[in-house]
C-alpha positions in Angstrom: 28.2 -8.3 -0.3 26.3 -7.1 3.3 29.2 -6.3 6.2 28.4 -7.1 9.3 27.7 -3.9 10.6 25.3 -3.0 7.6 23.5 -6.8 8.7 22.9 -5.3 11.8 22.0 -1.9 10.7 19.4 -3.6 8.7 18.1 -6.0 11.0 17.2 -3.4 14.0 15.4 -1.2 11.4 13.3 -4.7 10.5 12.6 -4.7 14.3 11.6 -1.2 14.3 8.8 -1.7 11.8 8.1 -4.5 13.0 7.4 -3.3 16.1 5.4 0.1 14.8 3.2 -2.2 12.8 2.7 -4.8 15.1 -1.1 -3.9 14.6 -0.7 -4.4 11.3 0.7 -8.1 11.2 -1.6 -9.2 14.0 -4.5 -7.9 11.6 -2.6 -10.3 8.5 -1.9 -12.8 10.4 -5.7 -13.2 11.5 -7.2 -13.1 8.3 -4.5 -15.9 7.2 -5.1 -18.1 10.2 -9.1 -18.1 9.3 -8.7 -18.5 5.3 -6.7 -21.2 6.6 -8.9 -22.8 8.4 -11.8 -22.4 5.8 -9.7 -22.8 3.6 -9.2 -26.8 5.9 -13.0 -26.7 6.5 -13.9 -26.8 2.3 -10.6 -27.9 0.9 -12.6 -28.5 -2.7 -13.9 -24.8 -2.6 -10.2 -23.8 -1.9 -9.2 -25.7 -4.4 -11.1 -24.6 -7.1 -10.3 -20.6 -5.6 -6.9 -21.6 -5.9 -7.1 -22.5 -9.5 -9.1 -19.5 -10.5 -6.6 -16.9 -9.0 -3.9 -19.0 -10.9 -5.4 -18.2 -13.7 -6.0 -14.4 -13.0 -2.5 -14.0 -12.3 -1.5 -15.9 -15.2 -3.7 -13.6 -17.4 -3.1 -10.7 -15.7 0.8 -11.9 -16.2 1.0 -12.4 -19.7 -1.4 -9.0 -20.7 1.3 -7.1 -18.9 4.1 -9.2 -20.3 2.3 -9.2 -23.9 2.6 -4.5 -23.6 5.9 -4.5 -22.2 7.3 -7.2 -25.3 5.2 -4.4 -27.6 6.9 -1.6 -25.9 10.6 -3.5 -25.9 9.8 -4.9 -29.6 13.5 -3.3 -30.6 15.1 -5.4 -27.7 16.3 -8.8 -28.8 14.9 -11.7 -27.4 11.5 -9.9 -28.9 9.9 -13.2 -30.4 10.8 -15.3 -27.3 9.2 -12.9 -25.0 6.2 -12.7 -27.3 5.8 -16.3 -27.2 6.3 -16.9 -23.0 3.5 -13.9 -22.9 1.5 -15.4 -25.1 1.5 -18.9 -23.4 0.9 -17.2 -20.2 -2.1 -15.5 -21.4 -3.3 -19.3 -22.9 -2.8 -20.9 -19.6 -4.7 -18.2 -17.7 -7.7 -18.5 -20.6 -7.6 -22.5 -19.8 -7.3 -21.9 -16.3 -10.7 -19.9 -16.0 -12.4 -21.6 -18.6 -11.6 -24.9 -17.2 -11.7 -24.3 -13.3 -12.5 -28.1 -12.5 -10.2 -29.5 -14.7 -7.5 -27.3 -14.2 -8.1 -28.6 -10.1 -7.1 -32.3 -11.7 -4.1 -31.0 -13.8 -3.1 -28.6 -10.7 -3.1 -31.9 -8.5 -0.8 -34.2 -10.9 1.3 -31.7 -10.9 1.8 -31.3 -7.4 1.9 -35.1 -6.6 4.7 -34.9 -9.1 6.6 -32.3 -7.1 6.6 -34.0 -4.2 7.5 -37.0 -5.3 10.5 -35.1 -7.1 11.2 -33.0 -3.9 11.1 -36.0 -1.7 13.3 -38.1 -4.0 15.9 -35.0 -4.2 15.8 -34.7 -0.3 16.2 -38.1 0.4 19.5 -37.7 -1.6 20.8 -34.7 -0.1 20.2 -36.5 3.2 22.0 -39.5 2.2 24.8 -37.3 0.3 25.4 -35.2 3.7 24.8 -37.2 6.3 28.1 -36.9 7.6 28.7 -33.3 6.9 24.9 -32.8 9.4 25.9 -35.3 11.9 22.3 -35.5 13.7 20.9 -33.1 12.0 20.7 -35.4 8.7 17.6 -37.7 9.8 15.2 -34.6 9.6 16.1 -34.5 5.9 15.5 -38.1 5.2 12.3 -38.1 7.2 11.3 -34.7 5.2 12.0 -36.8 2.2 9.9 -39.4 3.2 6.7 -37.2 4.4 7.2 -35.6 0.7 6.8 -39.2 -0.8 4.0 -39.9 1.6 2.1 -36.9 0.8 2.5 -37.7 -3.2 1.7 -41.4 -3.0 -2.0 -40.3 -1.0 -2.3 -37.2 -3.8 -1.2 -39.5 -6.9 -3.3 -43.0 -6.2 -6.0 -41.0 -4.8 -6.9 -39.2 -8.2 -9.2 -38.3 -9.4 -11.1 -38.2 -5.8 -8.3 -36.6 -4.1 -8.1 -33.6 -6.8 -11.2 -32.3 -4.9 -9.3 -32.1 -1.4 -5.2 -31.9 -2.2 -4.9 -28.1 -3.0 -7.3 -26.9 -1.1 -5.7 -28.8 1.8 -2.4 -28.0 1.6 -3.0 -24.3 0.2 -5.3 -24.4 4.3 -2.2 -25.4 6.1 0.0 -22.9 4.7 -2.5 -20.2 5.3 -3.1 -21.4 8.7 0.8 -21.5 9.5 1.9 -18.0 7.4 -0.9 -16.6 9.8 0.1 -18.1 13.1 3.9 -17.5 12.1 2.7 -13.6 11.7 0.6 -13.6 15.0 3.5 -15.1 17.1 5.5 -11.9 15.3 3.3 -9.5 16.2 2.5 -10.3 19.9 6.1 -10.9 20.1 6.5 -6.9 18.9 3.9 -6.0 21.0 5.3 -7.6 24.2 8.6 -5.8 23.4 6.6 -2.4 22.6 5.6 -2.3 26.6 
């Protein structure tokens, strides 16, 4: 467990980086903020970049997890590990080979997550609403912009499999990158 004076010791050296590589972040969070936005502009071409690197990471994942389960072959759990690399590799080979397909499979899936994360939030919202006092409602309309945001996905398909990633994969860009700029003009300001 972190004491309060190593919290503090750790949080001022954050702030000193931060502040030495203000440069650095303002750079990051540029290039985020513009994939973002093209990323807004051609939500189908996102989309189907997004699917692709899925499916170099989960190659890339599964040939490094299939030489470490070779290298660890004495350790037990060897078959298991053998197996979850294996199917990593598979999904990555499907991923790439399908690209367009994998964009509609990608999209059910994520309609089906936030419909499961707006249903859970709804609940906690409900559960704690007297613990949060005011603060409950933000859940319950969270919840309910989570449900919104899978009913347009899921009734929209196949149609909106060309826009859904693309689009929400735009915003996050766009929001990591402004988060990053505020951070490093925020450093900066501090630095003079």
């Amino acid at each position: 467990m972190t004491s309060p004076e190593e919290f503090t010791r750790l949080q001022s050296e954050m702030n000193r980086a931060v502040k030495a590589h203000w440069k650095a972040l303002l750079f990051e969070g540029v290039l985020l903020a513009v994939l973002g936005i093209a990323a807004l502009i051609l939500p189908p071409l996102a989309s189907l970049a997004t699917a692709i690197f899925l499916g170099w990471m989960f190659l890339i994942g599964g040939i490094g997890g299939l030489i470490a389960t070779y290298w660890a072959r004495s350790m037990p759990g060897f078959w298991w590990s053998l197996i979850s690399a294996a199917l990593a590799v598979l999904t990555g080979l499907l991923l790439l080979a399908r690209p367009m397909q994998a964009v509609l499979t990608l999209t059910i899936v994520l309609g089906a997550y936030f419909l499961a994360e707006g249903v859970a939030t709804i609940m906690y919202a409900l559960e704690h609403r007297r613990e949060l006092s005011g603060r409950w409602s933000w859940l319950l309309i969270s919840g309910l912009v989570d449900i919104a945001i899978s009913f347009m996905v899921i009734t929209g398909l196949p149609s909106s499999a060309e826009w859904a990633i693309g689009v929400l994969v735009g915003i996050n860009l766009l929001f990591g990158g402004a988060t990053l700029i505020g951070m490093a003009l925020a450093a900066r300001k501090s630095n003079t």
